[in-house]
N, C-alpha and C positions, 0 to 999 in steps of 0.2 A: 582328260576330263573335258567334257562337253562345254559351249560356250554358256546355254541353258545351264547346266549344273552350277558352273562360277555362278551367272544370274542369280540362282538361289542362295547360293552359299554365302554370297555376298549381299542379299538381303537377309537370309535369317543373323547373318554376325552384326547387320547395321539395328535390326531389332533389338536383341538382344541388347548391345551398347546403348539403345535410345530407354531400353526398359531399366539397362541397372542403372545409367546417371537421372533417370526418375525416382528410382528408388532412395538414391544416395542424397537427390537433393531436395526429396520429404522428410531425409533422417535428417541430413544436416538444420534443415529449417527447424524443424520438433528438436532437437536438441538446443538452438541459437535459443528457442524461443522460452524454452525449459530453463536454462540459463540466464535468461531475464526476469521470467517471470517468476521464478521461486515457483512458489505453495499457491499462488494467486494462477497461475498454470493448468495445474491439477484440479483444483479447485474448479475451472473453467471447464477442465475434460470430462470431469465429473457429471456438472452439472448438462453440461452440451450435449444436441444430439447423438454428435460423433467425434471426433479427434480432429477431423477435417475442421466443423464448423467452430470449433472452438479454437484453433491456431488462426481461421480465419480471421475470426474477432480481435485476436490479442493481436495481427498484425495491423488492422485498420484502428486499433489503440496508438499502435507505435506512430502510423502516419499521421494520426489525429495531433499526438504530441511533438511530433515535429509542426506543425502548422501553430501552435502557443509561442507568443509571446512569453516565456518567461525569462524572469529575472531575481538574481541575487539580492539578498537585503543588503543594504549600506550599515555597515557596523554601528554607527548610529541607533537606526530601525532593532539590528539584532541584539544589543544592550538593551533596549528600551519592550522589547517582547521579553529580553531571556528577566527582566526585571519583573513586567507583568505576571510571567508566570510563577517565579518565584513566591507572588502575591497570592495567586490562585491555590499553589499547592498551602499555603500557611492556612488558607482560609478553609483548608479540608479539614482541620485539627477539629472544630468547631461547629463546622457545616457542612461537609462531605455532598450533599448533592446539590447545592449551590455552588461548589467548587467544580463539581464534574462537568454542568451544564456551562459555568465558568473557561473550562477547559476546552470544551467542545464551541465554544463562542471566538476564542482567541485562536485554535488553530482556525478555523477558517477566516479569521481576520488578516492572520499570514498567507495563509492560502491566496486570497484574495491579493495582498501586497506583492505577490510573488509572478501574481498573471493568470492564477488558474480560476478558467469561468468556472460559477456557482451556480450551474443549471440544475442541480438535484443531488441526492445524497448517492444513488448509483455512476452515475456519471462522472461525478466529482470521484469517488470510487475507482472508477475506471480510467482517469486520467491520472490518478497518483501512482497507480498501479505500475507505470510506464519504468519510473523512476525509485520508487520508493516499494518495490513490490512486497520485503519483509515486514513492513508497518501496515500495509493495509487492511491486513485482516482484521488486526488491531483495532483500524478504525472503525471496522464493523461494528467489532464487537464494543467496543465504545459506544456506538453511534448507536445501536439497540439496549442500550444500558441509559443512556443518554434519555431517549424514548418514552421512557417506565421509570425515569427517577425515584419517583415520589413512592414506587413499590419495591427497592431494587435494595438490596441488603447492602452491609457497610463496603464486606469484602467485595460483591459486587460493583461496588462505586472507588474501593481503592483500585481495583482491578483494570476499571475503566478506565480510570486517570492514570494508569500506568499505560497502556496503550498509548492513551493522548499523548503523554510526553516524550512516548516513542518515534512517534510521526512527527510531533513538534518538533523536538530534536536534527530528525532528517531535512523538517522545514527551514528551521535558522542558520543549519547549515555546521554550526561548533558545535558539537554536541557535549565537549569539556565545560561551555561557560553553563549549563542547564544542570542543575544539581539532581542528585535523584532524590533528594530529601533535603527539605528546608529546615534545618533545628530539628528531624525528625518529625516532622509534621505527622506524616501517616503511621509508623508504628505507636506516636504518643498516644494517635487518636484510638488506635487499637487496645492500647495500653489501658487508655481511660474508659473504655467500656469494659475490660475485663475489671478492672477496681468496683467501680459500681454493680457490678452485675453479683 
């Protein structure tokens, strides 16, 4: 074999090798990243021009949230929120969109306690994502329930508030001290409109 021929043969085997660990380590990244991001992932490829640019994004999320300041409530803090909320859901029995709007007041109160800036509802959005990726949707869709209260049907506003408690939960960090029902708060409330009705 010619010295010219090894030249080639030893450039197309170095191609080749440079093509598949490119390959291999697009999969491995779009898998790493699918694996954090959940549904919030998809969601992103969906909506994006291309796969490319939406991996992009979700990776300059992850360095955005390495650059936060965050921190843990002090047990203190998280009795004193997991009590708040407590409050919140009692007062759905009653008043269900004063509790929702309630609800979406106090997660970002923890939000805020916890280090995450409060630059806007997408942003904030996209910084939970990092961490909390199975709740965010969640808090969409809260957060657009949220929005339209005063139009927004019962189940609609249990719905919301069950979201909220979803990300609350991830936010306090115990999710055993966060009851999913106070005395029954939200089927009583359910309750007592099918009585009247």
């Amino acid at each position: 074999m010619s010295t010219t021929a090894i030249v080639i043969l030893v450039l197309v085997l170095l191609a080749v090798l440079f093509a598949a660990g490119w390959f291999l380590g697009g999969w491995m990244r779009s898998r790493r990243l699918r694996n954090r991001f959940g549904s919030e992932y998809d969601r992103r490829v969906e909506t994006a021009d291309n796969r490319r640019v939406a991996e992009r994004e979700l990776a300059e999320r992850e360095k955005r949230h390495r650059q936060l300041t965050l921190r843990p409530l002090s047990d203190t803090a998280r009795a004193h929120y997991t009590e708040q909320w407590a409050q919140v859901q009692q007062r759905f029995v009653d008043w269900p969109r004063e509790a929702v709007v309630g609800a979406g007041d106090l997660v970002h109160t923890v939000m805020r306690e916890r280090g995450y800036p409060m630059e806007g509802f997408e942003q904030q959005a996209a910084d939970l994502s990092v961490e909390h990726a199975d709740a965010v949707n969640g808090y969409r869709y809260a957060h657009g329930i949220r929005g339209r209260y005063e139009q927004a049907t019962t189940e609609e506003l249990r719905n919301a508030l069950v979201h909220y408690r979803e990300l609350f939960r991830d936010l306090v960090g115990h999710t055993d001290d966060v009851p999913a029902q106070r005395n029954g708060a939200v089927n009583h409330h359910r309750s007592r409109e099918a009585h009247h009705a």
